[in-house]
N, CA, C and O of each residue as an XYZ file, in Angstrom:
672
protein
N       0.842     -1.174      0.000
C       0.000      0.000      0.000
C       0.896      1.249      0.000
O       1.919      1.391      0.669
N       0.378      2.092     -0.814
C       1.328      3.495     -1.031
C       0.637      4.625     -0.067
O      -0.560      4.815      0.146
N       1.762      5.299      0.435
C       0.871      6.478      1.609
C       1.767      7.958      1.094
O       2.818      7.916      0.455
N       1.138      9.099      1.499
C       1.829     10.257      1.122
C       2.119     10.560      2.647
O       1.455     10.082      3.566
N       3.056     11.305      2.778
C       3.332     11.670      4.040
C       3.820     12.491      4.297
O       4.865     12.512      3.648
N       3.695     13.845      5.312
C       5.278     15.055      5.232
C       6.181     14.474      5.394
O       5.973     13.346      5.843
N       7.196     14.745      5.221
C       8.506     14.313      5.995
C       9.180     15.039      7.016
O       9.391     16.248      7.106
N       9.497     14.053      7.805
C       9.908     14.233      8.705
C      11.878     14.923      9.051
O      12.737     14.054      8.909
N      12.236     15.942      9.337
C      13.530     16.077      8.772
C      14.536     15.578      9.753
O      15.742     15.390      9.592
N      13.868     15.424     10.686
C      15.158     14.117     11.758
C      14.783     12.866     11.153
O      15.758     12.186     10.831
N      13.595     12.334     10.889
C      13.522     10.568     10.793
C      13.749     10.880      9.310
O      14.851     10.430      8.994
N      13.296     11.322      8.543
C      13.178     11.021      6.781
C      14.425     11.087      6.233
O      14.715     10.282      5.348
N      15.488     12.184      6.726
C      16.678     12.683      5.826
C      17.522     11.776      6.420
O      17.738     11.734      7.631
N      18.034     11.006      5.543
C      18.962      9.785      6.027
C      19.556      9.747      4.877
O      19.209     10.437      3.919
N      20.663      8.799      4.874
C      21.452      9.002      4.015
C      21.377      8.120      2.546
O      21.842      8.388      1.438
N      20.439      6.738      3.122
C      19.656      6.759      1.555
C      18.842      7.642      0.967
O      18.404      7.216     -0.102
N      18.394      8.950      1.325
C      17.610      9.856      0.683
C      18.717     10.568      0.281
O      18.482     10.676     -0.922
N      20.214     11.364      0.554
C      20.842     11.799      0.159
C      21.385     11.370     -0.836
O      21.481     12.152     -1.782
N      21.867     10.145     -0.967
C      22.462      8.914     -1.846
C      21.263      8.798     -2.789
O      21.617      8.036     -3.689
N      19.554      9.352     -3.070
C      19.006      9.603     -4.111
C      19.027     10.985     -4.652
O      18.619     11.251     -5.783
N      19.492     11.832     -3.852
C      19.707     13.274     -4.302
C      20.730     13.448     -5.168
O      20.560     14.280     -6.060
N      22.049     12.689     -5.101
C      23.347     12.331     -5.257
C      23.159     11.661     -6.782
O      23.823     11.835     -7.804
N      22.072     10.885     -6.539
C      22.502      9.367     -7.690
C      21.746     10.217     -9.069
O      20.574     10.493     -9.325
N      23.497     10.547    -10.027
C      22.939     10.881    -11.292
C      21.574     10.343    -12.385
O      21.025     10.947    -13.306
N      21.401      9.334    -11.972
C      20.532      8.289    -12.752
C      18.898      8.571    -12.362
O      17.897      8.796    -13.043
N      19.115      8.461    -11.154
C      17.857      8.885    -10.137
C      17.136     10.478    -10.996
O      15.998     10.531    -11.462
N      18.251     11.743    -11.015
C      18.256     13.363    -11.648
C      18.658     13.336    -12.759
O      19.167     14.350    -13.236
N      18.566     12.381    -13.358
C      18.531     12.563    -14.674
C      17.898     13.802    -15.577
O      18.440     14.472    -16.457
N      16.875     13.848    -15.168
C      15.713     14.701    -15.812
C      15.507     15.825    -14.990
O      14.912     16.660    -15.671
N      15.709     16.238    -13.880
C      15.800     17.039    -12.681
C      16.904     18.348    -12.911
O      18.017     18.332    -13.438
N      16.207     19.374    -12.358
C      17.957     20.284    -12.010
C      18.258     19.904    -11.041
O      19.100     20.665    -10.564
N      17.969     18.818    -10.191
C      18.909     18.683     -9.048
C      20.042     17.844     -9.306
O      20.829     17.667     -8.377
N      20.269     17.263    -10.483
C      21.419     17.211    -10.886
C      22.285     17.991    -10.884
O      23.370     17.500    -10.570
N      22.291     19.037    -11.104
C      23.453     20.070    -11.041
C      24.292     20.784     -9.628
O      25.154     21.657     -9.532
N      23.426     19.776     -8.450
C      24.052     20.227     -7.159
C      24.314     19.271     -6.160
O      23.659     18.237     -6.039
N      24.965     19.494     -5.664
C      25.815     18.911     -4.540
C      24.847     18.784     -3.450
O      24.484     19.879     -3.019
N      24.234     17.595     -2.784
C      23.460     17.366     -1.736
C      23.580     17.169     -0.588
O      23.071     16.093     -0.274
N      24.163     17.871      0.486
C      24.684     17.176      1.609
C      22.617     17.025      2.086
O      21.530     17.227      1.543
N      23.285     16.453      3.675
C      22.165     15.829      4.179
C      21.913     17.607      5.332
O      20.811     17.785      5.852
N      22.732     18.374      5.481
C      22.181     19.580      6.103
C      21.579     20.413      5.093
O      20.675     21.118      5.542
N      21.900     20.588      3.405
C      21.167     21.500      2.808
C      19.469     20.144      2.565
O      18.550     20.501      1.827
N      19.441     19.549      2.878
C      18.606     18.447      2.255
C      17.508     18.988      3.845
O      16.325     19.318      3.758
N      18.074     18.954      4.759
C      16.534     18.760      5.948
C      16.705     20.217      5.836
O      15.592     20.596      6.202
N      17.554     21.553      5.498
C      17.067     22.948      5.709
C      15.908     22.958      4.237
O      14.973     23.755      4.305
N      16.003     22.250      3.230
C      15.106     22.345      2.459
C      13.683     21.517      2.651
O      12.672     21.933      2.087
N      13.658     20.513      3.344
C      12.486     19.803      3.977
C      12.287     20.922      5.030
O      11.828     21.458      4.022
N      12.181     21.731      5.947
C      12.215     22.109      6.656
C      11.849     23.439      6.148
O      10.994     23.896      6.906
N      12.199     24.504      4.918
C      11.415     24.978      4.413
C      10.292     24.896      3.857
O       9.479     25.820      3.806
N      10.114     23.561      3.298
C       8.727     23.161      2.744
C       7.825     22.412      3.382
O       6.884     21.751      2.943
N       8.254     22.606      4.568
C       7.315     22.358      6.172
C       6.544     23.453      6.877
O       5.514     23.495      7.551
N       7.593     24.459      6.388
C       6.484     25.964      6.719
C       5.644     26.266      5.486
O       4.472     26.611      5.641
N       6.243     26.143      4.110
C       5.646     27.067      3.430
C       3.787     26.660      3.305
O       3.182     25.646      3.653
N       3.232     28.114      2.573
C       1.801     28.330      2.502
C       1.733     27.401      1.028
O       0.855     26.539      0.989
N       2.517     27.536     -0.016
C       2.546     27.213     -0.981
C       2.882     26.424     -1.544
O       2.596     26.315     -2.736
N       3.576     25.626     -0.936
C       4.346     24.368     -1.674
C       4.250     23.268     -0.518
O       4.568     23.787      0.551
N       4.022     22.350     -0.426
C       3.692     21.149      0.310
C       4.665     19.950     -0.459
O       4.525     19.535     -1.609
N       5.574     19.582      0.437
C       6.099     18.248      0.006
C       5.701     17.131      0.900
O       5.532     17.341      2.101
N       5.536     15.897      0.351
C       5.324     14.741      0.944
C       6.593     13.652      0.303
O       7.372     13.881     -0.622
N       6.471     12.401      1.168
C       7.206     11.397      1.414
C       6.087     10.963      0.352
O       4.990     11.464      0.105
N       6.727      9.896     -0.171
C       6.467      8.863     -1.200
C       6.527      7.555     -0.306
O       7.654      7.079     -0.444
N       5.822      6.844      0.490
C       5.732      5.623      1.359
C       5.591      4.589      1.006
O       4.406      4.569      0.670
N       6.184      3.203      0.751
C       5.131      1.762      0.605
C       5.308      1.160      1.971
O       6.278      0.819      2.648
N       4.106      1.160      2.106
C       4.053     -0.128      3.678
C       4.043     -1.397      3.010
O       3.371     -1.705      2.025
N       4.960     -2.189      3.731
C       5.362     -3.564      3.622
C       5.548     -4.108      4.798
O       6.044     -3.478      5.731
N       5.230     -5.147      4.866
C       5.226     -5.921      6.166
C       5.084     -5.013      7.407
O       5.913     -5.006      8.316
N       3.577     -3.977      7.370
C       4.015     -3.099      8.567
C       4.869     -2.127      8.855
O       4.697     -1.494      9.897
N       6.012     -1.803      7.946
C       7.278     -1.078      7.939
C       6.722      0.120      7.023
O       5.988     -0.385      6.173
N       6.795      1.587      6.863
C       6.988      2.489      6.026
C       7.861      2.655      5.618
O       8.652      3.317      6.289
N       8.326      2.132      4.156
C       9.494      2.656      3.746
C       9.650      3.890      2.468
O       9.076      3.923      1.379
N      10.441      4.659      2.939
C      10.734      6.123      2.188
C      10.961      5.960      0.602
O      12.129      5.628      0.400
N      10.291      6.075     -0.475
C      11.115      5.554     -1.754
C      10.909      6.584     -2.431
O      11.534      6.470     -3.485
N      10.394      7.477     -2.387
C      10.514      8.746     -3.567
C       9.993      9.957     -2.519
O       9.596      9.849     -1.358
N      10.146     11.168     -3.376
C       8.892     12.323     -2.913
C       7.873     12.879     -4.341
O       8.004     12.688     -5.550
N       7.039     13.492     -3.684
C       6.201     14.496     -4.541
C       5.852     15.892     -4.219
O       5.065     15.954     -3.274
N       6.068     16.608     -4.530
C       5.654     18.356     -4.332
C       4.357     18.826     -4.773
O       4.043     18.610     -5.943
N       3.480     19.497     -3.929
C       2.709     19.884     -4.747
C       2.507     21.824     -4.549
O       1.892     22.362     -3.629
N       3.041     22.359     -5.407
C       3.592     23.822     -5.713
C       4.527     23.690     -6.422
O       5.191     22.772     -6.902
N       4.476     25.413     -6.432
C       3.701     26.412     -5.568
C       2.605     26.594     -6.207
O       2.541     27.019     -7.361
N       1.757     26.315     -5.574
C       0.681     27.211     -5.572
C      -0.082     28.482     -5.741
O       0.222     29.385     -4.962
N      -0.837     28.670     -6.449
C      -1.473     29.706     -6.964
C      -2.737     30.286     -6.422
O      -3.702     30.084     -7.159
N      -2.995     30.977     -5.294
C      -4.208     30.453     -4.702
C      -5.400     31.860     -4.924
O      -6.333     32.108     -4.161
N      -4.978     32.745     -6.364
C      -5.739     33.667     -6.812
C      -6.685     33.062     -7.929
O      -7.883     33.304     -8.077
N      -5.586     31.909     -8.961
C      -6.000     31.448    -10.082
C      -6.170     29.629     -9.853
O      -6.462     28.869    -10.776
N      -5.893     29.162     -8.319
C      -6.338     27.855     -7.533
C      -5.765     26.895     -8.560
O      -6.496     25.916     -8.708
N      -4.295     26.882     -9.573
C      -3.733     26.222    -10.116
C      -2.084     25.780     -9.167
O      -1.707     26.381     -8.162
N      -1.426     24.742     -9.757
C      -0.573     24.578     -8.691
C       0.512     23.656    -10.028
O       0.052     23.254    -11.097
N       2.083     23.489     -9.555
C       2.737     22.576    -10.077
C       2.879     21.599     -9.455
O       3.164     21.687     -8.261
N       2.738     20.484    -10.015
C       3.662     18.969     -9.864
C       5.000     18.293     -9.773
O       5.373     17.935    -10.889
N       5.687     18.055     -8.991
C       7.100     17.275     -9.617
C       7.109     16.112     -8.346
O       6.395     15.965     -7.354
N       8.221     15.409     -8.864
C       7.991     14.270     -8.533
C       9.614     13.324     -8.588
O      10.289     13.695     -9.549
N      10.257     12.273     -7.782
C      10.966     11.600     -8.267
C      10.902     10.113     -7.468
O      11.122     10.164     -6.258
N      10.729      9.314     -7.828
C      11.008      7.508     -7.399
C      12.523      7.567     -7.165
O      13.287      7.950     -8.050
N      12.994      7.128     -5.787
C      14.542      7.365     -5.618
C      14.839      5.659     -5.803
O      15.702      5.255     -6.582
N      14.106      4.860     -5.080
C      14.438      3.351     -5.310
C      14.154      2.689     -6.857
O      13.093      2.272     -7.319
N      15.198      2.738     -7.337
C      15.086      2.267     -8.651
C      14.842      0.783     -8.601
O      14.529      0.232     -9.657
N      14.913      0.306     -7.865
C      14.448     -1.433     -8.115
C      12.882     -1.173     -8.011
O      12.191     -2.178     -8.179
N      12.201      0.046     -7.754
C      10.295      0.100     -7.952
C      10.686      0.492     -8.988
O      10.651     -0.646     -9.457
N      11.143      1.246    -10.046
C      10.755      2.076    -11.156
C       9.847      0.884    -11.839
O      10.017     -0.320    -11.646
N       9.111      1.323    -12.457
C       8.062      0.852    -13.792
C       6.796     -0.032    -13.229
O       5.984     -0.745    -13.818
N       6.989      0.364    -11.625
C       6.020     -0.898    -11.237
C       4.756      0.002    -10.753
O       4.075     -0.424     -9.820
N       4.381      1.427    -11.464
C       3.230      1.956    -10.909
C       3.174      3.075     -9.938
O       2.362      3.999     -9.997
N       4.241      2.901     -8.899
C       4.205      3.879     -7.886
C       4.347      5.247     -7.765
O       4.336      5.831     -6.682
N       4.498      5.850     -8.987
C       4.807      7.094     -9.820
C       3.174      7.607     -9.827
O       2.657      8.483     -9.135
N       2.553      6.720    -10.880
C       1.079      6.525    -11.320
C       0.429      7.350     -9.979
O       0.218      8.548     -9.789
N       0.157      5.834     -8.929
C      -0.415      6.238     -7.548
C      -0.347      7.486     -7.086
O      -1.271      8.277     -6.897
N       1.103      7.654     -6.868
C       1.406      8.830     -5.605
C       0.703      9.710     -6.757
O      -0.147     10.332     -6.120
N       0.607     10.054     -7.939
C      -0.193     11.294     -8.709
C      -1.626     11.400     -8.687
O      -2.449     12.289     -8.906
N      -1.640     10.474     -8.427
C      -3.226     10.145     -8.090
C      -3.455     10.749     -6.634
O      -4.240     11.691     -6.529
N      -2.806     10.252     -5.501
C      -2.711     10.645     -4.344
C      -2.965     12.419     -4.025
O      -3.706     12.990     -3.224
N      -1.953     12.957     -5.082
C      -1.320     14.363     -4.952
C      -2.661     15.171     -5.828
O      -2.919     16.360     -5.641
N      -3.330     14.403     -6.670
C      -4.641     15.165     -7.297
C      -5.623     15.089     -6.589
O      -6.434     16.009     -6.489
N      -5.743     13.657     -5.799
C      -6.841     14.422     -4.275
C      -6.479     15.014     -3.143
O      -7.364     15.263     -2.324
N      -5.311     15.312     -2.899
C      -4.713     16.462     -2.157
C      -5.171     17.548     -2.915
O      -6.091     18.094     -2.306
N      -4.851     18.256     -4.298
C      -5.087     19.023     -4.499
C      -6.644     19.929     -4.895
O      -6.932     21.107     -5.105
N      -7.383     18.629     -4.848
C      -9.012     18.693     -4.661
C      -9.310     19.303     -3.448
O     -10.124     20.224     -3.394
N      -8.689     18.850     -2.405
C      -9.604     18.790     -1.238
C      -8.721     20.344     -0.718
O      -8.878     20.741      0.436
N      -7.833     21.106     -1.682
C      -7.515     22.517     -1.163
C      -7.802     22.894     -2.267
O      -6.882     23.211     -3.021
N      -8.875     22.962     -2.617
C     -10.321     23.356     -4.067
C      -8.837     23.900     -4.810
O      -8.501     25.035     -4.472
N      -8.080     23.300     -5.627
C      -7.645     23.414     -6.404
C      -7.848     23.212     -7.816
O      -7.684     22.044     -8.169
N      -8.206     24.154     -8.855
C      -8.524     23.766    -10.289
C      -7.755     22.876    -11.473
O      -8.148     21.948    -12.180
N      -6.680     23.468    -11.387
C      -5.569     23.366    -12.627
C      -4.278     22.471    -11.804
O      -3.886     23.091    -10.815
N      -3.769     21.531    -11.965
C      -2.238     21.171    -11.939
C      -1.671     21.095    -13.687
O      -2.275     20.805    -14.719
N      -0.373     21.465    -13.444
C       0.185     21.541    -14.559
C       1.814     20.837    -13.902
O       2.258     20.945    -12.759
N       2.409     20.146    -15.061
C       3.808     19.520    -14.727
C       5.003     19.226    -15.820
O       4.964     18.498    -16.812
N       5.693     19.746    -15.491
C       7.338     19.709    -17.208
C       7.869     18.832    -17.406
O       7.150     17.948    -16.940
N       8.598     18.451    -17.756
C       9.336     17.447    -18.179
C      10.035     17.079    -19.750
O       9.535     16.751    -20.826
N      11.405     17.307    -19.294
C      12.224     16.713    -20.743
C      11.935     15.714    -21.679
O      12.003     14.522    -21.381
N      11.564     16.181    -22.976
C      10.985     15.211    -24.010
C      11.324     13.413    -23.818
O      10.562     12.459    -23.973
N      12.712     13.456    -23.442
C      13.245     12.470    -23.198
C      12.830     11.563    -22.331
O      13.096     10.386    -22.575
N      12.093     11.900    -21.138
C      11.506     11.659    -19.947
C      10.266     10.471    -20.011
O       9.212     10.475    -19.375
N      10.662      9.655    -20.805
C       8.905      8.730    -21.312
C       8.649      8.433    -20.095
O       7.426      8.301    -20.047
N       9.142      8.229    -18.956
C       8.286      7.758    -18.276
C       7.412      8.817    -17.388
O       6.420      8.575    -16.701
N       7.904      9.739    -17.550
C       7.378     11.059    -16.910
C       5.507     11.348    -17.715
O       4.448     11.507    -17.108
N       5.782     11.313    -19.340
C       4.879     11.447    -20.117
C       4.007     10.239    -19.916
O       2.820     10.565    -19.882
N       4.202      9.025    -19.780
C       3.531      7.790    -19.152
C       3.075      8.197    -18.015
O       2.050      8.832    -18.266
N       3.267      8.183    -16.922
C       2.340      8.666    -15.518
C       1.020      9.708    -15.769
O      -0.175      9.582    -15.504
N       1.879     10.898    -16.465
C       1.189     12.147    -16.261
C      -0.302     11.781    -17.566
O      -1.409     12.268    -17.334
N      -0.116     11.092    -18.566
C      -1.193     10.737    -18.992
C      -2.367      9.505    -18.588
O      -3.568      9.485    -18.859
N      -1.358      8.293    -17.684
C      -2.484      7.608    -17.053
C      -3.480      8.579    -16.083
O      -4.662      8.355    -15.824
N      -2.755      9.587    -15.679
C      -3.581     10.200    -14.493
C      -4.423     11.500    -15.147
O      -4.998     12.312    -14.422
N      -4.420     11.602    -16.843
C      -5.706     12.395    -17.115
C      -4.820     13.767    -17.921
O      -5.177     14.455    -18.877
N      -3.385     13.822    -16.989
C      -2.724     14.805    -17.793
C      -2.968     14.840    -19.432
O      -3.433     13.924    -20.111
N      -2.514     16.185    -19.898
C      -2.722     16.334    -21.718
C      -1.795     17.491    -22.158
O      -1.857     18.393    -21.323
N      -1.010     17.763    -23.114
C       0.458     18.059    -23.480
C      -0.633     19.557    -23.750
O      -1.703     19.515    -24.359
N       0.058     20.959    -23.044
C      -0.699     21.869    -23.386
C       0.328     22.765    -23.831
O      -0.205     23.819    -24.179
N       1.862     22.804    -24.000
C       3.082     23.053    -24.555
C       4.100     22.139    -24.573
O       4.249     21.144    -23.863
N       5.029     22.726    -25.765
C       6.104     22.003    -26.105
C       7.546     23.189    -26.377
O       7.771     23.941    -27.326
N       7.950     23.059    -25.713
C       9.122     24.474    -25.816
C      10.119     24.103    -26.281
O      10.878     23.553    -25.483
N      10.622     24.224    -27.838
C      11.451     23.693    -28.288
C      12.957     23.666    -27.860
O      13.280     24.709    -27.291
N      13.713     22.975    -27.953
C      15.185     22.732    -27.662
C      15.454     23.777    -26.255
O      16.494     24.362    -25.953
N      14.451     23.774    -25.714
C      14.646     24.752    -23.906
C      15.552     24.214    -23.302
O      16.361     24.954    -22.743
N      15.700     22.949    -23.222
C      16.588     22.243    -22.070
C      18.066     21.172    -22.651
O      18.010     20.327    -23.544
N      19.041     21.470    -21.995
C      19.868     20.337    -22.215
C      19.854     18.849    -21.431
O      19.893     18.708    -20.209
N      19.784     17.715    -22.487
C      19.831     16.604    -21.801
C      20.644     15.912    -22.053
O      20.613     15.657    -23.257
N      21.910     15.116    -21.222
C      23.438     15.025    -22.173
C      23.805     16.352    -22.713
O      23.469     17.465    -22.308
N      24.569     16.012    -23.719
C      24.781     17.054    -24.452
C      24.088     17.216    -25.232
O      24.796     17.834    -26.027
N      23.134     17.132    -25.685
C      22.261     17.249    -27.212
C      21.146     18.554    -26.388
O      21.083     18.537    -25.159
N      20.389     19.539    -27.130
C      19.296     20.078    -26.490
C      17.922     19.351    -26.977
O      17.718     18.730    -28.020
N      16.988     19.645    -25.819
C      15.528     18.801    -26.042
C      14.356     19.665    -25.579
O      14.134     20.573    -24.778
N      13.824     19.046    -26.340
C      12.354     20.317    -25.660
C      11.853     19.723    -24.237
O      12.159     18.643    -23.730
N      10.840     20.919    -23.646
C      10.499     20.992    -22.450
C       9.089     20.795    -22.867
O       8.477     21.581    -23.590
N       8.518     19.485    -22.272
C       7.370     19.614    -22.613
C       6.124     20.486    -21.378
O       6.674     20.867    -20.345
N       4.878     20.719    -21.457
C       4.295     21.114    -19.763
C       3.091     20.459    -20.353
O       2.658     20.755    -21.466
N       2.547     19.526    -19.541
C       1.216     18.759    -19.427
C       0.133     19.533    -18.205
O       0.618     20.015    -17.181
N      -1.010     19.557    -18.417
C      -1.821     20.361    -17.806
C      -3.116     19.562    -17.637
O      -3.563     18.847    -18.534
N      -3.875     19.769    -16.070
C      -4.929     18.544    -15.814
C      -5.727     19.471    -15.310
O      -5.141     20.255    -14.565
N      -7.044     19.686    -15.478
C      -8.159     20.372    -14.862
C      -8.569     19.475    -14.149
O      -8.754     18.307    -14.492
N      -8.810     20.130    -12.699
C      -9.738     19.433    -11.889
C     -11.336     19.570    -11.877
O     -12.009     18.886    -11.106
């Protein structure tokens, strides 16, 4: 069973969550590739998005045998709360789950979160390259509402930025 959860920045930030901040493969598609993660900038940033009005992060959870274990996060902001639209992002840090759904869920999860704070619009980006990004965001209703040509570098080659957009 998959659960959303805040995180916690004494129990959550451990050093397999750093070691997914870290792991190029994991940020592939992310700008958090481009930075250096210790585990003190990692809980001052959980720890900002514990106060904020606008941006809400959660833990990505599977309970197994009774145990919660930590395997990704999801964001949902910032928030827009004139025009009640909001962004999405998202990353699966345990790559032995990738392709098995849990991406899917937690978006599902994060669109009745964003119901129940009468939210209208989510919208979410992602590098052309990113199929599995474009896979989730369309099981869950998403629909391609731009395509920004050669915006982003991926490797060395440039690629477009796509943004998918979901009315609630």
């Amino acid at each position: 069973m998959l659960f959303l959860k805040k995180l916690d920045p004494q129990k959550n930030i451990t050093k397999k969550y750093q070691k997914w901040m870290n792991d190029p493969e994991v940020h592939k598609y992310t700008e958090q590739r481009y930075k250096k993660h210790s585990l003190k900038d990692i809980k001052k940033f959980v720890k900002e998005k514990n106060k904020s009005k606008t941006e809400f992060l959660f833990g990505i959870f599977l309970k197994k045998n009774k145990i919660l274990n930590h395997i990704g996060n999801i964001k949902l902001g910032p928030i827009n709360f004139i025009h009640l639209t909001a962004e999405i992002s998202y990353f699966l840090g345990e790559k032995d789950l990738w392709g098995k759904g849990y991406t899917t869920i937690a978006i599902k999860k994060i669109i009745n979160i964003a119901r129940k704070k009468k939210l209208k619009k989510l919208k979410a980006g992602f590098y052309e390259t990113n199929k599995g990004s474009k896979k989730v965001l369309e099981k869950n209703g998403f629909i391609l509402e731009g395509k920004f040509k050669s915006e982003m570098i991926h490797g060395k080659k440039r690629c477009s930025n796509y943004w998918y957009g979901k009315i609630l």
